[in-house]
Every structure is written in structure tokens, then in C-alpha cells.
DRENZAPA-586181 format. One record per residue: x, y negated, z of N, C-alpha, C in turn; residue in three letters; residue number from 1. Coordinates in steps of 0.05 Angstrom, whole numbers, plus 5000, padded with zeros to 4 digits. Atoms other than C-alpha are relative to their C-alpha. Example, Ala and Ser with C-alpha at 12.3 -4.5 7.8 and 13.67 -1.06 7.14 Angstrom:
<drenbas>
+------+------+------+-------+-------+-------+------+------+------+-----+-----+
! n_xx ! n_yy ! n_zz ! ca_xx ! ca_yy ! ca_zz ! c_xx ! c_yy ! c_zz !   r !   k !
+------+------+------+-------+-------+-------+------+------+------+-----+-----+
! 5018 ! 5024 ! 5000 !  5246 !  5090 !  5156 ! 5018 ! 4976 ! 5000 ! ALA !   1 !
! 4984 ! 5024 ! 4999 !  5273 !  5021 !  5143 ! 4985 ! 4978 ! 5014 ! SER !   2 !
+------+------+------+-------+-------+-------+------+------+------+-----+-----+
</drenbas>
This chain:
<drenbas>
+------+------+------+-------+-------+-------+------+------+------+-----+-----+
! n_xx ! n_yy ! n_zz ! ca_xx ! ca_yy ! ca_zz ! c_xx ! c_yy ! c_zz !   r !   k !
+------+------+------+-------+-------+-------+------+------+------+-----+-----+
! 5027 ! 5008 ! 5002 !  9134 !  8522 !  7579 ! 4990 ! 5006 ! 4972 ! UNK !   1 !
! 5003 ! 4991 ! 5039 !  9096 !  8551 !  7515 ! 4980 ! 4970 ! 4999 ! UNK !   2 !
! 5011 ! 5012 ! 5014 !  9066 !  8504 !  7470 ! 4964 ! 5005 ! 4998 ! UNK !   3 !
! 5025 ! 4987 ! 4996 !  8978 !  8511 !  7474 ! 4994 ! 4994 ! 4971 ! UNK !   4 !
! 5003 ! 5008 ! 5020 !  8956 !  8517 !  7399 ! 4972 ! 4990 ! 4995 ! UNK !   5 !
! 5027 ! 5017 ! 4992 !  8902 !  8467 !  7380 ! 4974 ! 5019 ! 4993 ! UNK !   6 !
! 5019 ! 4976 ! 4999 !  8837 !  8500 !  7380 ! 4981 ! 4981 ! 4984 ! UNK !   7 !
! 5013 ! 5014 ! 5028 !  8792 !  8479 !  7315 ! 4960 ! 5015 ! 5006 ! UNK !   8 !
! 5036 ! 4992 ! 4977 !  8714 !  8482 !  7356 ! 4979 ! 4997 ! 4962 ! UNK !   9 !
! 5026 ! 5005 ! 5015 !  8662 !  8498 !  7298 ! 4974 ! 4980 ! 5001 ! UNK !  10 !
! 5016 ! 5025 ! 4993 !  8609 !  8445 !  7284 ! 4970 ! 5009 ! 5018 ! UNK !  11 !
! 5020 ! 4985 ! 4989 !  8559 !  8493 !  7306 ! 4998 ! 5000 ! 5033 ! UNK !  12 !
! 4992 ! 5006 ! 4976 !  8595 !  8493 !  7379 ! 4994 ! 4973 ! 5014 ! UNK !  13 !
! 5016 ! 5027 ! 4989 !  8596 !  8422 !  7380 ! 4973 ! 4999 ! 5009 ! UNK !  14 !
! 5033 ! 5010 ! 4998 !  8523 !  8417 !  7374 ! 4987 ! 5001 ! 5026 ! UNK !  15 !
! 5015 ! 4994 ! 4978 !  8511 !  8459 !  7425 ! 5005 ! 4991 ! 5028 ! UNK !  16 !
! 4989 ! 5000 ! 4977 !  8557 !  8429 !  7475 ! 4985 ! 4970 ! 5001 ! UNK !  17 !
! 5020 ! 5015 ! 4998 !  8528 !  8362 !  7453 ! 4976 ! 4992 ! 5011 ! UNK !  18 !
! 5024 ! 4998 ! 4990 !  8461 !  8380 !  7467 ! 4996 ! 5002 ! 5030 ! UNK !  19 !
! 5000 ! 4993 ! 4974 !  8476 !  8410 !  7530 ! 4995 ! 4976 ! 5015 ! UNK !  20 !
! 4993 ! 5020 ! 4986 !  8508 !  8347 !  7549 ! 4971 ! 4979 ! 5007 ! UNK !  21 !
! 5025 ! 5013 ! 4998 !  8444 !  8308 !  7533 ! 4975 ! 5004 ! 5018 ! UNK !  22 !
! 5033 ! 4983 ! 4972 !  8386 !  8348 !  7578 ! 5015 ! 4991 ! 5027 ! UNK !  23 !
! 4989 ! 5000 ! 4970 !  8434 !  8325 !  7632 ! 4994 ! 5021 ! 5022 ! UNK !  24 !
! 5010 ! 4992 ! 4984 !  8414 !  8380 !  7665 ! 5030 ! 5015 ! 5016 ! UNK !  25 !
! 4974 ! 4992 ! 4991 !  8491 !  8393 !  7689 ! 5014 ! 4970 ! 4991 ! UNK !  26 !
! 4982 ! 5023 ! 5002 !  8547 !  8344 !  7704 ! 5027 ! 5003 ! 4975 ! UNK !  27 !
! 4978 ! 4998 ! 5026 !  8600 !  8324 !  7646 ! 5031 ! 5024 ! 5014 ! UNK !  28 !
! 4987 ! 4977 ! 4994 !  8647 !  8369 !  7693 ! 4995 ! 5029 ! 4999 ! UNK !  29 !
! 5017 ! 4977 ! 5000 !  8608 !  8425 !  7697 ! 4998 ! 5014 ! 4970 ! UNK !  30 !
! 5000 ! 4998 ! 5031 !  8600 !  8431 !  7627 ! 5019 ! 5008 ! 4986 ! UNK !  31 !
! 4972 ! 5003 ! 4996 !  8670 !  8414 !  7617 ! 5018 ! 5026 ! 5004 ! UNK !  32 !
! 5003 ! 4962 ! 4988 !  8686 !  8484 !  7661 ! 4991 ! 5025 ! 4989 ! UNK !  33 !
! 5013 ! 4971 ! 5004 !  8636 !  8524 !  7631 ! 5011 ! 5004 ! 4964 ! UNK !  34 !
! 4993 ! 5004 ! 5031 !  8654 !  8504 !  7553 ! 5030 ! 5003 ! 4995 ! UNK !  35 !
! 4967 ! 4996 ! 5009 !  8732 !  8504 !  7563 ! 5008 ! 4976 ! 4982 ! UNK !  36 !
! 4999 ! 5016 ! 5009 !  8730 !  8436 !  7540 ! 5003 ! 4970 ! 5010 ! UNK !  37 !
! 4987 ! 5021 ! 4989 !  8757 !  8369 !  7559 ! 4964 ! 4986 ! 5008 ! UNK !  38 !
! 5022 ! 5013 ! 4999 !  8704 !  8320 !  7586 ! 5005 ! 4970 ! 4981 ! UNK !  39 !
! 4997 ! 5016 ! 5027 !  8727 !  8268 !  7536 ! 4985 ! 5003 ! 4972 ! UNK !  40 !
! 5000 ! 4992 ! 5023 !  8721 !  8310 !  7482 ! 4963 ! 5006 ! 5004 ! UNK !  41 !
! 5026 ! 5005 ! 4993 !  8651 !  8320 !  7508 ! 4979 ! 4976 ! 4996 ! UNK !  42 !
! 5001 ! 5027 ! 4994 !  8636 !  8253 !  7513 ! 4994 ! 4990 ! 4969 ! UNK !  43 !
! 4993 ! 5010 ! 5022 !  8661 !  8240 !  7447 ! 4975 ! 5017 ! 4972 ! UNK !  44 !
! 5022 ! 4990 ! 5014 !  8609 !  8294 !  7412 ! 4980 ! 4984 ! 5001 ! UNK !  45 !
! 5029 ! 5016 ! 5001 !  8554 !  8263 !  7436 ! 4990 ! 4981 ! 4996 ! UNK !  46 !
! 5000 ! 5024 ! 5015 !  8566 !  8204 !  7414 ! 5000 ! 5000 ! 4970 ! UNK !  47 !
! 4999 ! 4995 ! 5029 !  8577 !  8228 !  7346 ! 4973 ! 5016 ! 4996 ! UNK !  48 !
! 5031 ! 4984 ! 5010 !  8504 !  8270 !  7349 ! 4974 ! 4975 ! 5008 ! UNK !  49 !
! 5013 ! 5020 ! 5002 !  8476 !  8208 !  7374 ! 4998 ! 4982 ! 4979 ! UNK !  50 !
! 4990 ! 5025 ! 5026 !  8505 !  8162 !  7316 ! 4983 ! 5020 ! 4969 ! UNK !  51 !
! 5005 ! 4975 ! 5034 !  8484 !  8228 !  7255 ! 4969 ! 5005 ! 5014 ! UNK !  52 !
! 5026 ! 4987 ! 5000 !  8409 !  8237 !  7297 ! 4974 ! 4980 ! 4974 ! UNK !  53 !
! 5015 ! 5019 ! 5018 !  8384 !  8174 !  7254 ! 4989 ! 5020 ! 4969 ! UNK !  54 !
! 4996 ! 4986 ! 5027 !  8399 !  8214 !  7192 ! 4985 ! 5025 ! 5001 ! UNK !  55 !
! 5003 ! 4978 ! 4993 !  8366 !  8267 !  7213 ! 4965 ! 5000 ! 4992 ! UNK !  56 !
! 5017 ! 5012 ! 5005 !  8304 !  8233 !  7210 ! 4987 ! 4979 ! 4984 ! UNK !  57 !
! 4990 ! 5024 ! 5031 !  8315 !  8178 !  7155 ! 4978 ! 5014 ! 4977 ! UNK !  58 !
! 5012 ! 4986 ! 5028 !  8281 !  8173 !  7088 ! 5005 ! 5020 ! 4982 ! UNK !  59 !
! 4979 ! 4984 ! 5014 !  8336 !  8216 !  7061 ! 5013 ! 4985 ! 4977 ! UNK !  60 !
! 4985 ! 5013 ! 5019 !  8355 !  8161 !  7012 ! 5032 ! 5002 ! 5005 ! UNK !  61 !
! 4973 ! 5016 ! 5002 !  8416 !  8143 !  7042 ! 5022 ! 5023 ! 5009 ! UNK !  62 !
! 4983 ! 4974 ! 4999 !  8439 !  8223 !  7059 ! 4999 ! 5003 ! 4975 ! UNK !  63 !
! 5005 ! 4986 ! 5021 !  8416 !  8248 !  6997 ! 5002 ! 4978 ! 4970 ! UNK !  64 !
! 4993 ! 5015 ! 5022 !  8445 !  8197 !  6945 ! 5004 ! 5017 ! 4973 ! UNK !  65 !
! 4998 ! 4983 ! 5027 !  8442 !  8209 !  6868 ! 5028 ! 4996 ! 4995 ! UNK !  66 !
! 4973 ! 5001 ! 5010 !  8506 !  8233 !  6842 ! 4996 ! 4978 ! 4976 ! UNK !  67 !
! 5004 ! 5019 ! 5030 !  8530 !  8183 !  6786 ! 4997 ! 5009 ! 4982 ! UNK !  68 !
! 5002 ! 4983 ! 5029 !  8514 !  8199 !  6715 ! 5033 ! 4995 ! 4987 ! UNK !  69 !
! 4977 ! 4988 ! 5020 !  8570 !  8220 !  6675 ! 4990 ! 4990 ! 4967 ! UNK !  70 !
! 5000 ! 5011 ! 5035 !  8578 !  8185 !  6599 ! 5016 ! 5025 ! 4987 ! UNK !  71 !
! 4983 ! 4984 ! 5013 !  8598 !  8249 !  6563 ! 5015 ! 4997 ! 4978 ! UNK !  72 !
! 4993 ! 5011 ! 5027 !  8608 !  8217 !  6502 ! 5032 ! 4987 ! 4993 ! UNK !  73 !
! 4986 ! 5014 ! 5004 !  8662 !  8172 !  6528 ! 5017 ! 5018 ! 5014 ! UNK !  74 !
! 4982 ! 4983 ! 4996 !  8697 !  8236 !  6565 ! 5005 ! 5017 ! 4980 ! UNK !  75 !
! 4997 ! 4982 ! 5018 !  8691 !  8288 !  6507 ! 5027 ! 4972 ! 4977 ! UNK !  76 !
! 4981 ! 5006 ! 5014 !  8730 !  8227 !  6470 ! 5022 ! 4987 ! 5011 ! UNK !  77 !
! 4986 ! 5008 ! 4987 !  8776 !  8208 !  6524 ! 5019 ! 5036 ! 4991 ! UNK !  78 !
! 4984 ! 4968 ! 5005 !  8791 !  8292 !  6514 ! 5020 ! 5003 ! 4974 ! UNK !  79 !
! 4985 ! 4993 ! 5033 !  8804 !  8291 !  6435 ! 5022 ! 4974 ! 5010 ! UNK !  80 !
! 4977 ! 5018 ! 5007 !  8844 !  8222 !  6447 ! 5036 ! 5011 ! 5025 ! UNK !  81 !
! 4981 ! 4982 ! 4989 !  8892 !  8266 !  6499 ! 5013 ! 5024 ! 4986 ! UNK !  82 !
! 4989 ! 4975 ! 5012 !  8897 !  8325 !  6461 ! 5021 ! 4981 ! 4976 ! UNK !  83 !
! 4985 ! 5008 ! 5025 !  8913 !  8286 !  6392 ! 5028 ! 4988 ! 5012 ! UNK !  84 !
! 4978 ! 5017 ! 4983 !  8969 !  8245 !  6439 ! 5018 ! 5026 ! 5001 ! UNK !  85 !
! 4978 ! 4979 ! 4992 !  9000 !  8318 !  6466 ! 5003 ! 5012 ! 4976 ! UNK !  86 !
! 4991 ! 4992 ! 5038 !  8994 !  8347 !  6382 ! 5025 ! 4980 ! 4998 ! UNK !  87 !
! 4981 ! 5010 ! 5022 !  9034 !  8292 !  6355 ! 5027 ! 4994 ! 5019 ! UNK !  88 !
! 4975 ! 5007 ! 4986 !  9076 !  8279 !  6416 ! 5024 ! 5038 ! 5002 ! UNK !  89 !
! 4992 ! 4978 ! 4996 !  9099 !  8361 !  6424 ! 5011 ! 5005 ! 4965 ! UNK !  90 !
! 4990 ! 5002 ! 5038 !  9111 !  8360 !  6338 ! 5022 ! 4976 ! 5000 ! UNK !  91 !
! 4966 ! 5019 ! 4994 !  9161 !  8302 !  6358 ! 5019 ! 5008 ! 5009 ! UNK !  92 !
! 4972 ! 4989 ! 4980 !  9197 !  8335 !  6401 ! 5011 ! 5031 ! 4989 ! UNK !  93 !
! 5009 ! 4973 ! 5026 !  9192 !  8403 !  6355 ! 5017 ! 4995 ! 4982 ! UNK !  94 !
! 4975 ! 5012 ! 5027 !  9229 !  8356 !  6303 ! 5024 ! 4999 ! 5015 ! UNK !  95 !
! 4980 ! 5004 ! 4987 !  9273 !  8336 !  6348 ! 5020 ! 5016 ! 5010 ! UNK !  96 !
! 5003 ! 4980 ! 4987 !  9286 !  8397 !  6373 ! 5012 ! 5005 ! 5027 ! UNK !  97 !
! 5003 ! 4995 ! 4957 !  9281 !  8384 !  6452 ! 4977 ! 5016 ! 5003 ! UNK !  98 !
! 5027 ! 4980 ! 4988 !  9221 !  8433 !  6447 ! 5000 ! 5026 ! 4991 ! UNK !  99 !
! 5003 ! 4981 ! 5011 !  9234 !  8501 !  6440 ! 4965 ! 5007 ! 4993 ! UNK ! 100 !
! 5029 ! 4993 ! 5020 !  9172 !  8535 !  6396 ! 4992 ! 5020 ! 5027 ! UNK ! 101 !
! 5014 ! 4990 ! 4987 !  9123 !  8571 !  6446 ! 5002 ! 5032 ! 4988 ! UNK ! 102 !
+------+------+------+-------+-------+-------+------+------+------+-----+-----+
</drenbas>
């Protein structure tokens, strides 16, 4: 018996099998047959294009959130306090000589 390898359906596919599903204008078997697709997995789209149609229509606040601002100030010195850490720690080990010279 071979093994069937999983099959990775584009979101684009979904949509359309989704949609289908919705016009009812064919049974979840039928569909099912014609798509090469479980009627579960059917099932299970349209429930997920039902749940994302809100958003679709929304103020866009709650898709389109502001990224957070970034404190550069306190990363550019989070940077120098890393570097100065790997300087004095790599000149330790240099003395020591567990560090061969680059």
C-alpha cells in the first residue's frame, strides 16, 4: 500500500471551494467529487471564510494595527553595550590564550 503525500491546497483554492460551498448551488458531496476534496475539509473552509468575512468589512483598525515604535536610542545602546562585552571578553581570552588571533 503506498503512502498518499499530503497535498498543501493554496489559499486561493480554498476560497474558491468555500464560495462554491456557500451559493449552495451543489451538495457538500458533489463538490467534494468535483474538488478532490474531503467534505470535512470543505466544511471546515467555510467556516473559516465565514469567521475572516467580518474583517473584510471592518474599520480596518483591528486588521491593520500600528506596528510598535521602536526606542532606537535604547537599541543603538543595547548594541555598543554588546559589542564593548564581546571586545573585552575576546582580549581575555587573547590573554589567556584560549583564542587563537583571527
Amino acid at each position: 500500500m503506498t503512502k498518499r503525500t499530503r497535498r498543501n491546497r493554496s489559499p486561493a483554492f480554498k476560497a474558491k471551494v468555500a464560495l462554491a460551498a456557500l451559493k449552495g448551488e451543489k451538495t457538500l458531496s458533489e463538490l467534494a467529487s468535483g474538488f478532490d476534496v474531503h467534505p470535512n475539509q470543505i466544511t471546515t473552509w467555510k467556516a473559516h471564510l465565514l469567521q475572516g468575512a467580518q474583517d473584510v468589512f471592518g474599520s480596518g483598525s483591528s486588521s491593520a494595527e500600528a506596528p510598535p515604535t521602536v526606542d532606537l536610542k535604547t537599541l543603538h545602546a543595547k548594541i555598543g553595550e554588546l559589542t564593548l562585552e564581546n571586545d573585552f571578553l575576546s582580549g581575555a581570552l587573547n590573554k589567556a590564550g584560549l583564542l587563537s588571533a583571527k
